[in-house]
C-alpha positions, -999 to 999 in steps of 0.1 A, spaced: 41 -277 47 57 -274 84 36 -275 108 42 -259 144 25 -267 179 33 -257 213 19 -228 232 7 -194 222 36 -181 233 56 -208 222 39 -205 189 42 -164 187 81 -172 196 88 -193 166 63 -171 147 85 -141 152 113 -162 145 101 -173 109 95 -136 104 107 -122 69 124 -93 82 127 -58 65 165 -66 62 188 -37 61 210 -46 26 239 -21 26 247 -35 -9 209 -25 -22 216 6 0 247 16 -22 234 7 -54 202 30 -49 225 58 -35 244 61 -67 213 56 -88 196 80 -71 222 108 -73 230 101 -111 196 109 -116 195 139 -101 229 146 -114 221 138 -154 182 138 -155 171 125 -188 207 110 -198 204 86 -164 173 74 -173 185 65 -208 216 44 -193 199 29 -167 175 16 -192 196 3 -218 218 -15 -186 188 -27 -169 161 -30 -188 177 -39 -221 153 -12 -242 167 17 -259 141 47 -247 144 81 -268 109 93 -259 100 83 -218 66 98 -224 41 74 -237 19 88 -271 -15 98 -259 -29 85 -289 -13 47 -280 -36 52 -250 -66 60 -257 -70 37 -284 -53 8 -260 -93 -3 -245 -99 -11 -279 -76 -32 -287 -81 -57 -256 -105 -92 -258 -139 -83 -249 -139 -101 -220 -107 -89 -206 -122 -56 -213 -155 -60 -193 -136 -76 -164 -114 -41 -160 -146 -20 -165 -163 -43 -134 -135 -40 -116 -130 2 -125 -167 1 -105 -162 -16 -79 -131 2 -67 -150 38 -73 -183 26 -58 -158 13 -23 -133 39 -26 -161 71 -27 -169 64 5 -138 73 19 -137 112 6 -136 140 34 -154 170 32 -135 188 57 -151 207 85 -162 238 103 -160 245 143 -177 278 161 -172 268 194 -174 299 210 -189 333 200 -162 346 180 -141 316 173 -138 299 144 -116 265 138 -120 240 113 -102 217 90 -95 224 50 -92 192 28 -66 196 0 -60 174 -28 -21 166 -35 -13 186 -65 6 157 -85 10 121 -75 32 92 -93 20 57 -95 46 28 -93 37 0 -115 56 -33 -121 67 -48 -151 88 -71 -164 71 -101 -176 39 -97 -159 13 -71 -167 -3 -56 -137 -34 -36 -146 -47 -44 -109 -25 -21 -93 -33 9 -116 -66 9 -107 -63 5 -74 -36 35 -70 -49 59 -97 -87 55 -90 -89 68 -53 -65 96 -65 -91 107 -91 -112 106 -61 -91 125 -40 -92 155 -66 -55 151 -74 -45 171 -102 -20 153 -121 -16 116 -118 19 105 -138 26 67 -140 60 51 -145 65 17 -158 97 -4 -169 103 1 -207 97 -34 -231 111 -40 -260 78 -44 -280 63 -15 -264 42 -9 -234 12 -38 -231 -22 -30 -244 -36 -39 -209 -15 -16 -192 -24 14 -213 -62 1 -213 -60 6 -174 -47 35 -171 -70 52 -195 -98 38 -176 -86 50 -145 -75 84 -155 -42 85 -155 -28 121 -168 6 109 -184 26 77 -186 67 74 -185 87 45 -198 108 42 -166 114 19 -138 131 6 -108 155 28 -85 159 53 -115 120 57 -121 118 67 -80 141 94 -84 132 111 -112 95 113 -99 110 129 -64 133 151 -81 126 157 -115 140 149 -152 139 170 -178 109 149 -191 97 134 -160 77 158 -135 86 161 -100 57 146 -75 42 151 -41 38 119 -35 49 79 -44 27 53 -42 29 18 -57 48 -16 -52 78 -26 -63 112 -48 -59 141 -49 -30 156 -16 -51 119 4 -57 112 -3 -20 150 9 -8 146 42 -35 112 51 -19 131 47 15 156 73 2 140 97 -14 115 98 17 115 136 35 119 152 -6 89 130 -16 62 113 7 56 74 1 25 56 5 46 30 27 77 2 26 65 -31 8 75 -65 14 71 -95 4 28 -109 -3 12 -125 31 -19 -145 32 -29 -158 71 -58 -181 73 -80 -188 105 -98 -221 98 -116 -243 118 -128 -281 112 -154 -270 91 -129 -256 63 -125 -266 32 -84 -282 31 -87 -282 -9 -100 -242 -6 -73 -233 17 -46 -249 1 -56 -229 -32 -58 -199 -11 -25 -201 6 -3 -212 -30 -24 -181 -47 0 -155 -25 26 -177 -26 36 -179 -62 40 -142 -57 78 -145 -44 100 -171 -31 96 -151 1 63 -144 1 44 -157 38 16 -182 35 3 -189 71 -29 -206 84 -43 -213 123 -64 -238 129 -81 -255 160 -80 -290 140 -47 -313 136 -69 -330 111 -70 -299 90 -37 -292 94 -28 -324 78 -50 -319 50 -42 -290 37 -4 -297 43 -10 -333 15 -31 -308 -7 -3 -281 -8 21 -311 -19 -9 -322 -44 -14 -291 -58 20 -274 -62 33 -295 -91 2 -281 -111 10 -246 -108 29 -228 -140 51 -211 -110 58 -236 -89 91 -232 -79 84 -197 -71 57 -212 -46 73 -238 -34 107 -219 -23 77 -194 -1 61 -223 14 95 -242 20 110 -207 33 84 -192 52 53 -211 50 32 -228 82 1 -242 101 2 -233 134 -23 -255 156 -37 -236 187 -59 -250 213 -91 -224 208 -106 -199 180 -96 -172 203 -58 -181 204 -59 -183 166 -69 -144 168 -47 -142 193 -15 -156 174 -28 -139 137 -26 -102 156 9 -108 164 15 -118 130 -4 -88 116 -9 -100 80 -14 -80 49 -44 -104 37 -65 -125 64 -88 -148 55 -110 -164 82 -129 -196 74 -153 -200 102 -187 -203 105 -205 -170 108 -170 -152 101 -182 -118 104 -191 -124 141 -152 -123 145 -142 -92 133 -141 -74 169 -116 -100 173 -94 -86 146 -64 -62 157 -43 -61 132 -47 -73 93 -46 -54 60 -78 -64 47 -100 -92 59 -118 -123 35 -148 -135 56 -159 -173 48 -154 -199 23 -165 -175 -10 -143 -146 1 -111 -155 -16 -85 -132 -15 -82 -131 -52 -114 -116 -50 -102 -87 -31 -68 -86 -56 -90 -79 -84 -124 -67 -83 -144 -65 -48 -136 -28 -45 -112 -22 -13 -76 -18 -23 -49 -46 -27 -21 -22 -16 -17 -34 17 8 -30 47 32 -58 48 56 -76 70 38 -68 98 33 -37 98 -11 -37 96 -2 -30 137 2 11 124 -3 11 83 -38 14 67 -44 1 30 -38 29 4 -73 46 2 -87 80 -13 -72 94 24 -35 91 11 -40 115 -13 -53 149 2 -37 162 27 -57 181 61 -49 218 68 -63 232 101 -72 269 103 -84 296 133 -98 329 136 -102 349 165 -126 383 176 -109 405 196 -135 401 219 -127 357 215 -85 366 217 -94 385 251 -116 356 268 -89 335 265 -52 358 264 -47 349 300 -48 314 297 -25 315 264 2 339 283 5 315 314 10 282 292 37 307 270 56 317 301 52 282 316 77 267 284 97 301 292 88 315 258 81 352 264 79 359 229 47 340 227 31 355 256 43 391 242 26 382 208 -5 382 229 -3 408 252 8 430 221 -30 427 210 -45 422 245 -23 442 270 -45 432 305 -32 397 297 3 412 309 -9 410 346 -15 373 348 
């Protein structure tokens, strides 16, 4: 695994340099833009052609049998079964905490303000597919919606040719997920921002996805809202001496088997460390069932970056802004003042972030590529939406005319101020 030395800004230089970048493909670009506008152009018919072209799966009903779905829990192991149940807890216990009430402002005699908390009417949930199953990420999308109080929560998934798997169904029951639609990629993203004749029109997007999901979201942004742009997985590490190298090697392959461009990063105070978990990455690649998945990430973007003190590793990992953080330091959560800018943080040794991908409770759709500097992880917040509201005595509207008509003629807008000296007209002498 490379490992770079130099200065903190030295370091932050070649970091930015290494940077996977939100690239601008104009060939993605093109292909969504015709997707997209066949989609709207042919509804249904789209969907059916982009299946059978992509997906290879003939699709005559999009709408998955309610029946298949509620009998799905069922049919899983036991065990696979309880493991979804403690994770359905977990991210409902966490997530609960995040619901707004709204609230209510009488600042004055007379004056009321305050702030109205409204659910989203109908969300859709963007799950993966192709050959991996990812019951994860419907929990952790549909489960602070339920929260929220949205109303209808529709999930679209790429069609199989054996039919939808039994885990996949199993977590969306659990989660309660309102309808499910054999759809995906590009083609799935426009027929929840515009409508099929099957396929509802949405509110809002939210979900992972590949280069073409993440460019369709981009697209249909301004029809539809999005939950954000996804890249690539990140996992940065902040270890000192004390660290496991066997632990942290584990921990950085566990993002990087994701994608070949996938970022798996880790600071450290210790050259000694650095070399360690650099043999262990080498040691323990050849054992994993995607290995040349991981190794192409940690031979494209991977790194140890060795900094002269614990405070330049925060330093360094703010710039970087990762979507997981792990730090493996003594007393860990004595360090999170120091924390700027990460998705979601894994304090000490037993915090792995497969922990968080699965069942501690907090979300696993993260901000990527850097931007944790301005995103949040998706949360119960991403769902409602915050109306404010007034209301004014006459008595209120005339303590404060004057003060409303200067600011109005100040911008050169006389048709505010008249609005106001139409209902109060001793404002008209200011």
């Amino acid at each position: 695994m490379k490992i770079l030395t130099g200065t903190l800004s030295q370091l932050k230089q070649q970091v930015d340099i290494r940077r996977t970048a939100v690239a601008q493909n104009t060939d993605v670009q093109t292909i969504v833009q015709a997707i997209i506008a066949k989609v709207r152009a042919e509804g249904d018919s789209a969907l059916r052609t982009y299946s059978n072209k992509l997906d290879h799966v003939t699709v005559n009903d999009f709408q998955v049998d309610q029946a298949l779905i509620d009998a799905a829990p069922a049919q899983l192991p036991a065990k696979l079964l309880k493991a979804l149940q403690l994770a359905k807890a977990n991210i409902t216990s966490y997530h609960q905490n995040e619901i707004e009430r709204g609230f209510v402002d009488t600042p004055n005699p007379g004056i009321i303000r305050g702030q109205k908390i409204t659910p989203l009417a109908a969300v859709g949930l963007y799950v993966p597919g192709g050959t991996a199953a990812y019951p994860s990420t419907i929990l952790m999308t549909a489960i602070p919606a339920k929260l929220a109080g949205v109303k209808k929560i529709v999930m679209v998934t790429p069609p199989q040719p054996n039919g939808l798997n039994p885990v996949v169904l199993a977590a969306a029951n659990l989660a309660g997920v309102d309808a499910i639609y054999q759809v995906g990629g590009a083609q799935a993203i426009a027929a929840l921002a515009y409508g099929t004749e099957s396929i509802p029109r949405v509110d809002k997007i939210m979900g992972p996805g590949n280069r073409y999901v993440a460019e369709a979201k981009k697209q249909v942004f301004g029809n539809v809202a999005i939950d954000m742009i996804a890249g690539p997985s990140e996992i940065g590490i902040i270890a000192d001496e004390s660290a496991d190298p066997i632990r942290l090697a584990a921990d950085l392959l566990s993002q990087a088997e994701h994608d070949p461009n996938a970022r798996a990063m880790m600071v450290t105070t210790s050259e000694k460390l650095a070399s360690a978990v650099s043999e262990q990455i080498d040691i323990q690649l050849p054992t994993l069932p995607r290995e040349s998945i991981a190794r192409a990430a940690i031979e494209n973007q991977g790194f140890i970056a060795i900094v002269a003190t614990i405070n330049e590793a925060f330093s360094l990992m703010n710039t970087i802004a990762p979507e997981h953080l792990e730090v493996q330091l003594p007393d860990p959560i004595t360090y999170l003042a120091q924390i700027q800018n990460a998705g979601s943080v894994f304090l000490g040794q037993n915090a792995a972030e497969p922990v968080g991908d699965y069942v501690a409770g907090p979300n696993h759709v993260l901000p990527t590529a850097g931007s944790a500097r301005f995103f949040s992880p998706l949360g119960v917040y991403d769902f409602v939406k915050r109306t404010q509201f007034i209301q004014y005595s006459s008595e209120a509207l005339a303590s404060q005319a004057d003060a409303v008509v200067t600011l109005a003629q100040a911008e050169g807008l006389d048709g505010h101020a008249e609005a106001i000296i139409k209902r109060v007209p001793a404002a008209k002498e200011v």
